[in-house]
C-alpha positions in Angstrom: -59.4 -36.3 -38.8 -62.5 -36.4 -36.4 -64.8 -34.0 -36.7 -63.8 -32.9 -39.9 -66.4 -31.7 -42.6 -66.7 -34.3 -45.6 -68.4 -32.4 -48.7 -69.3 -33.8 -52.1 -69.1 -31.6 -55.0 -70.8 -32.2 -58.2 -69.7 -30.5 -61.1 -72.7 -29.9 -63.6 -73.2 -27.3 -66.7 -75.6 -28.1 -69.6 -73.1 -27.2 -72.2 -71.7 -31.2 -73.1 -70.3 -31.1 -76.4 -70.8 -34.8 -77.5 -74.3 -34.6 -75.7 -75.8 -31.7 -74.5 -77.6 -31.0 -71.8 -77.2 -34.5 -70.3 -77.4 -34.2 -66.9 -81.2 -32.6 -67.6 -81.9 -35.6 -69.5 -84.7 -37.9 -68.0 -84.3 -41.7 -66.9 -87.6 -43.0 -65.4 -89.1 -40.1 -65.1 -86.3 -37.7 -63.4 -83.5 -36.2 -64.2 -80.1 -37.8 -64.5 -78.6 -35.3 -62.1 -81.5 -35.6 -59.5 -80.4 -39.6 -59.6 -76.6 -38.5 -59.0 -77.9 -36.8 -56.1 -80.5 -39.2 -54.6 -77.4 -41.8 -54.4 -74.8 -39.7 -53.0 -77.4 -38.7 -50.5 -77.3 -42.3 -49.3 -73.3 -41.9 -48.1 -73.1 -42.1 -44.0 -69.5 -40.3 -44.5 -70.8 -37.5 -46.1 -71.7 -34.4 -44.3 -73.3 -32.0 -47.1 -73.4 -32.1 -51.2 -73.3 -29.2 -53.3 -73.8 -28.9 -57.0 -71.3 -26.8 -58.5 -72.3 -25.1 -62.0 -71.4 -21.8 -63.9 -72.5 -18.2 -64.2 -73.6 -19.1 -67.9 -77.3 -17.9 -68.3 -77.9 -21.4 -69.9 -76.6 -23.2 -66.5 -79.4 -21.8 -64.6 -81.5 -25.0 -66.0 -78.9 -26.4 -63.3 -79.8 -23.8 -60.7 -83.2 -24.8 -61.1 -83.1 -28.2 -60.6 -80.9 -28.0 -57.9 -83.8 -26.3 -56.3 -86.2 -28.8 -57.1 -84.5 -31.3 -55.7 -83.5 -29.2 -52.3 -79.7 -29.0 -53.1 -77.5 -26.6 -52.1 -75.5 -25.1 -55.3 -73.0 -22.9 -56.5 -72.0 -20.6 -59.7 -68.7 -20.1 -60.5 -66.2 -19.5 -63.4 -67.5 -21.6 -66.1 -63.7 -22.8 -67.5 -61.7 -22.6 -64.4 -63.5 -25.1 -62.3 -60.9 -25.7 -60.3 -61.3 -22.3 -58.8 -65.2 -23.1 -58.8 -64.1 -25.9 -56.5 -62.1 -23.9 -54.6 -64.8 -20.8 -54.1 -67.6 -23.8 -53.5 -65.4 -25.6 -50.7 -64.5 -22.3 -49.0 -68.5 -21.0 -49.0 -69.3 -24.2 -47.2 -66.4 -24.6 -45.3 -65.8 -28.0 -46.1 -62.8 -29.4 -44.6 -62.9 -33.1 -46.9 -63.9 -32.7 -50.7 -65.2 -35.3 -52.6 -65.3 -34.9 -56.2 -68.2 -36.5 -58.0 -69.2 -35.2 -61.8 -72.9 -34.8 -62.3 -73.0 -37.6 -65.3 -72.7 -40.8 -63.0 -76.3 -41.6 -62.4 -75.0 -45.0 -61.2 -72.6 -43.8 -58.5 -72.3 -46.3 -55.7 -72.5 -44.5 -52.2 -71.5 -47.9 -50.7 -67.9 -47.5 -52.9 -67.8 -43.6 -52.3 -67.9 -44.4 -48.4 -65.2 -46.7 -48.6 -62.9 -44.8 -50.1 -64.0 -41.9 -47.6 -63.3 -43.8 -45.1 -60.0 -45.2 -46.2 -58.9 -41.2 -46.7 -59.8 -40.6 -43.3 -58.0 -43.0 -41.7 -54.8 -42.8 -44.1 -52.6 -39.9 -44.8 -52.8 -39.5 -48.6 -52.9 -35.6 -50.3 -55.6 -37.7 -52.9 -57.2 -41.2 -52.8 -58.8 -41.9 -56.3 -60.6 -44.8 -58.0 -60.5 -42.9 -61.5 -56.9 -42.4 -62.1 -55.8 -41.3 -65.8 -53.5 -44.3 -65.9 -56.0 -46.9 -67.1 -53.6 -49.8 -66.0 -54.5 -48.6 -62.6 -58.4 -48.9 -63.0 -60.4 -51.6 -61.5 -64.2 -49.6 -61.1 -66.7 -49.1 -63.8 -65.9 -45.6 -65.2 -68.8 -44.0 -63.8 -67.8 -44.7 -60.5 -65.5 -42.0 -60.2 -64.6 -40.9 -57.0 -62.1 -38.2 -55.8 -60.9 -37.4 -52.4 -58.8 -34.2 -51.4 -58.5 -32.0 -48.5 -59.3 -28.6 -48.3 -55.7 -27.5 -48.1 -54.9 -29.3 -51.2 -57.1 -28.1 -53.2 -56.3 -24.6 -51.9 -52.3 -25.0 -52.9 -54.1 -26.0 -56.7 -56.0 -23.5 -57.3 -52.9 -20.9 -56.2 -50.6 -22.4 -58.2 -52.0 -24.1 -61.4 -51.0 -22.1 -63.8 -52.0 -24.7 -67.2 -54.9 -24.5 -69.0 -55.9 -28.1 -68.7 -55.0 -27.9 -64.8 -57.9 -25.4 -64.5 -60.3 -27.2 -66.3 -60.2 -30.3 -64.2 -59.5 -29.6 -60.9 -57.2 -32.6 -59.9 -54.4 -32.7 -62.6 -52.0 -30.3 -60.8 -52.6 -32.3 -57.3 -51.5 -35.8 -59.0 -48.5 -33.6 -60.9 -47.3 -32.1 -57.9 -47.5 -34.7 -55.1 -46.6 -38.3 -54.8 -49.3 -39.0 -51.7 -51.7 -40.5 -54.2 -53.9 -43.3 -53.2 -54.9 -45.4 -56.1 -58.2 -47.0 -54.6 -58.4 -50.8 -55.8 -61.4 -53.6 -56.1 -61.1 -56.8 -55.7 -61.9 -57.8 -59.1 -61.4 -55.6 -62.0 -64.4 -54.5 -63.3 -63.0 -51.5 -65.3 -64.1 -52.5 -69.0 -67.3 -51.6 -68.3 -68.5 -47.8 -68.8 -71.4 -46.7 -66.6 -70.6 -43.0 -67.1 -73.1 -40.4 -69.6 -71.3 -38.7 -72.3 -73.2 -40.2 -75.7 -76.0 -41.3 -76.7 -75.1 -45.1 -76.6 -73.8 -44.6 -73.0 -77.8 -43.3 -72.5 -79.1 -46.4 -74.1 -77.3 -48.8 -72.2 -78.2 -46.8 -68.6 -81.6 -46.5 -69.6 -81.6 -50.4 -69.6 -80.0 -50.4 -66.5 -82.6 -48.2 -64.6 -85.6 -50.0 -66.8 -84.5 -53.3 -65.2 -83.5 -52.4 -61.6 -85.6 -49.0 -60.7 -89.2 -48.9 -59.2 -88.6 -45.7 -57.2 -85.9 -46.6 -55.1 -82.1 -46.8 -55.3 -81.4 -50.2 -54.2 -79.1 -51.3 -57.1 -75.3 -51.0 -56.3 -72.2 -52.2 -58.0 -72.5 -56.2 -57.6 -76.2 -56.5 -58.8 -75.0 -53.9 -62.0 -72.5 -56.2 -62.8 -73.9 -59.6 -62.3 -76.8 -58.0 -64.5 -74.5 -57.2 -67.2 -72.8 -61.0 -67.0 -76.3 -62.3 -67.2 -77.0 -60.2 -70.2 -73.7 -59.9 -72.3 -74.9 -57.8 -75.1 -75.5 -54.6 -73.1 -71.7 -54.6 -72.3 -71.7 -54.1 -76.1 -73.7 -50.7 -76.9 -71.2 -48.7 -75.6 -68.0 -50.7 -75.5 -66.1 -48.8 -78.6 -67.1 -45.6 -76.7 -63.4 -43.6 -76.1 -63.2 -41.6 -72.9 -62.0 -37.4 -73.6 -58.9 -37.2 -72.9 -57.4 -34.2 -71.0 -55.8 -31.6 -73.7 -52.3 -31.0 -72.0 -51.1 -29.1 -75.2 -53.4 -25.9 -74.7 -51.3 -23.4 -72.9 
């Protein structure tokens, strides 16, 4: 796979149900989608990042802030993002996809490099650390990191035909191949939720960035976790927290 172009595609919209406009919400200072950025820009193995938002009038707050933080960006269908996936990877010609969402300001680039690099070198249609099948989990949700090729992704997007399978890009590529890579740790670190969807989970990475940043992102997996160890009752502000689940009954 020399030679081949490794994107990362950030899906973002303002329109969160449980917390709106979440992305656009400030830790330290800046944005929480600027910090999703600033870390994925750290990644050797990736050659490019694009934000990927809709043609909503509200999601040009997106557009904007893509701008002010000098990131490339694209609108597309606001419900079918797996065609906005699709429409973003063919603009940029990205051969390698790496699907990161735009509420994980603590995103590890030293994890989403491994995991690029173990696709690259391995012949898998997907290599995930987020699968659905929580037995299978070992990384912080928040962490979630996707890998596809371009082909792939192109098959899905001409052949997903379910509502659900539009609305998150990956469900018909795990439903229609058994090439799946389920990306381990080597400890399991999986109970803990690093990822922005309430107001809890904003408390408890506010904490996280009050202790650890002074401007720079220098705080990865290990020193997250061995903070939280040291410091048990953070683990608990957003413990009861239930992930969405994927609506597979809507036609």
């Amino acid at each position: 796979m020399k030679n081949k172009k490794v994107v990362a595609i950030i899906q973002a919209r303002v329109g969160s149900t449980r917390l709106p406009k979440k992305v656009l919400k400030l830790l330290k200072g800046e944005t929480v989608i600027s910090h999703v950025v600033q870390r994925v820009r750290q990644c050797k193995c990736i050659d490019g990042i694009v934000i990927a938002t809709s043609l909503l009038d509200k999601d040009l707050e997106i557009v904007e802030e893509a701008k002010n933080i000098g990131v490339s960006y694209f609108r597309g269908s606001e419900q079918d993002v797996l065609n906005r996936y699709y429409e973003a990877s063919e603009l940029i010609n990205a051969d390698i996809i790496v699907r990161i969402t735009s509420d994980c300001p603590l995103i590890d680039p030293i994890v989403v490099d491994e995991i690029v690099k173990f696709y690259i070198n391995n012949n898998y249609n997907i290599v995930t650390n987020a699968p659905a099948d929580l037995t299978k989990r070992t990384y912080p949700r928040g962490l979630d990191t996707e890998i596809f090729s371009f082909e792939v992704l192109k098959i899905a997007n001409l052949y997903a035909s379910k509502k659900y399978q539009r609305e998150h890009v990956t469900p018909y590529i795990y439903e229609n191949t058994d090439k799946i890579y389920y990306y381990i740790n080597k400890k399991d670190y999986s109970k803990y939720r690093w990822t922005l969807d309430t107001e809890e989970d904003f408390i408890l990475i506010s904490k996280i960035y009050d202790y650890f940043y002074k401007g720079e992102h220098n705080f990865y997996l290990d020193e997250i976790v061995k903070y939280m160890e040291n410091n048990p009752d953070l683990y608990k502000i957003n413990k009861c927290i239930a992930q969405k689940e994927i609506n597979k009954e809507e036609k």
